[in-house]
C-alpha positions in Angstrom: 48.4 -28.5 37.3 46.1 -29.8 34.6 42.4 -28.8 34.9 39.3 -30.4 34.2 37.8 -27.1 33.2 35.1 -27.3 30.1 35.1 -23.7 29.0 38.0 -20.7 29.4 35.5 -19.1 31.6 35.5 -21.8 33.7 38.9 -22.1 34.0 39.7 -18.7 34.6 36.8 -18.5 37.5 38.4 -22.0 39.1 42.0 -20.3 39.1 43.3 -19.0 42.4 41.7 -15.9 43.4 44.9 -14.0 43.1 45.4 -14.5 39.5 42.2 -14.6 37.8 42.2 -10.9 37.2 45.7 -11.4 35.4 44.8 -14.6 33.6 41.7 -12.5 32.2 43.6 -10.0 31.1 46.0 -12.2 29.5 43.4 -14.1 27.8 41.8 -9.9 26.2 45.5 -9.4 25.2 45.7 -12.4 23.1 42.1 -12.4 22.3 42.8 -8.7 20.9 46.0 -9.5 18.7 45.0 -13.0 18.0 45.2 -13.4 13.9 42.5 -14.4 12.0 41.9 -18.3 11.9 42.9 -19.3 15.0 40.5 -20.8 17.6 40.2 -20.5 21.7 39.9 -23.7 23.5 40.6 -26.0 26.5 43.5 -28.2 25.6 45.8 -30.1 27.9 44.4 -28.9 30.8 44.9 -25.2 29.9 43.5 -22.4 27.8 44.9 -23.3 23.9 44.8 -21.3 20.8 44.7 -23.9 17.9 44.2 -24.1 13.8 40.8 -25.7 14.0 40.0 -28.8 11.8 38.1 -26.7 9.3 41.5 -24.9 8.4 44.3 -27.4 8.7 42.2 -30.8 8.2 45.0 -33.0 9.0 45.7 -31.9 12.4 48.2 -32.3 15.4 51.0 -35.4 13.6 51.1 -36.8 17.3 47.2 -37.0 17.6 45.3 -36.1 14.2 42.3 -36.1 15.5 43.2 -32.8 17.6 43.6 -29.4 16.1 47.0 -28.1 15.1 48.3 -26.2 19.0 50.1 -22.8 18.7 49.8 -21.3 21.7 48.6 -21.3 25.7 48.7 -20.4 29.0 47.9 -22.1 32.1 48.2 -21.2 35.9 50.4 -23.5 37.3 51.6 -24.3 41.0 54.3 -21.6 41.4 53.6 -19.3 38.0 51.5 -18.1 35.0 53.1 -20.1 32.3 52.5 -18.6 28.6 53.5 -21.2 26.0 54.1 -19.7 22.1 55.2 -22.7 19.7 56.3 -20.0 17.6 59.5 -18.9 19.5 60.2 -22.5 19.6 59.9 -23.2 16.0 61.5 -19.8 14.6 64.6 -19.2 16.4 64.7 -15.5 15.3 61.1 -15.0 16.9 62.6 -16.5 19.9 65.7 -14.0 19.9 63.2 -11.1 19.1 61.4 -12.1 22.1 64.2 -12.6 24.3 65.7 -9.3 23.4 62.2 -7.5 23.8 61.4 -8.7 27.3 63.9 -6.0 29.4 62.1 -3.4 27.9 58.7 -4.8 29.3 59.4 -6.3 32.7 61.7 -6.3 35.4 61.3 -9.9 36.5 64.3 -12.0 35.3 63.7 -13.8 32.0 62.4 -17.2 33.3 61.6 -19.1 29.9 62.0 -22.3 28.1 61.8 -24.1 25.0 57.9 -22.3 24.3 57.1 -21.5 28.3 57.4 -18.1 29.6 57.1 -18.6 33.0 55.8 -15.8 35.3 55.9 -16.3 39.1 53.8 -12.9 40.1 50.8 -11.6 37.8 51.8 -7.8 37.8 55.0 -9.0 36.0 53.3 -10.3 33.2 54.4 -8.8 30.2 50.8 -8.2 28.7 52.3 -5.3 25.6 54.7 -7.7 24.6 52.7 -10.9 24.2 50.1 -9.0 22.5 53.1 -8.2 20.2 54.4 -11.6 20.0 50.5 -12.9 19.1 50.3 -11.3 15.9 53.7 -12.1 14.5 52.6 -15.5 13.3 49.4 -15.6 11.1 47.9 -19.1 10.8 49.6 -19.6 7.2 52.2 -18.8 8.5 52.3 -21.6 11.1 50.7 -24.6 9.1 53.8 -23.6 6.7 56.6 -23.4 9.8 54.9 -26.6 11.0 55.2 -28.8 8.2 58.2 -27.3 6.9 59.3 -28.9 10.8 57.4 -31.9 11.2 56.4 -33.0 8.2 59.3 -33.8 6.5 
């Protein structure tokens, strides 16, 4: 479910009534660990952390004239997804991740590529994503992005 939301605000107060306490603590989480450089939008149709233009002028290969995306989260149909390019890019973020979740939620690991899918919001894993956000500064991503992409 894509929104037409203008502002994270908005988007949070237009989610369903059950999660918008979950999606706003979500978005303090990764608010509070987010590293320096990176900028809170609406992107897609969902809340998006970017590198803004200012930083990385060249922007997103696919569409340059949008900032370079690193991470999200969107309340879908049946779940809280939390998307993280960085465990897709960096398989031993991904396996840090994977081997960190257990310890943070009983739910069953429900993730793919970059989407952690949550189906209830007291399952969300709020400690470990506000881990996971400051692993990757935003040198650190322009460099694991071109390194990827720009070959």
């Amino acid at each position: 479910m894509t929104s037409e939301a203008k502002t994270v605000a908005q988007y949070i107060s237009e989610a369903p009534e059950d999660r918008k306490e979950a999606l706003q603590k979500l978005r303090n989480i990764i608010l509070e660990n987010l590293p320096k450089g990176f900028q809170e939008g609406m992107g897609y149709g969902m809340v998006g952390y970017v590198v803004p233009h200012s930083i990385y002028p060249q922007g997103y290969h696919c569409n340059p004239k949008q900032a370079l995306p690193f991470m999200g989260f969107a309340s879908q149909k049946n779940s809280i997804n939390f998307y993280h390019m960085g465990i897709y890019a960096k398989p031993e973020l991904y396996e840090w991740f994977v081997s960190e979740y257990p310890k943070h939620s009983k739910q069953k690991l429900d993730i793919g590529k970059s989407c952690l899918r949550i189906k209830k919001p007291e399952n969300i894993p709020f400690e470990l994503i506000g881990e996971l956000v400051k692993k990757i500064t935003v040198e650190d991503w322009i460099a694991t992005y071109e390194s990827a992409f720009k070959k």
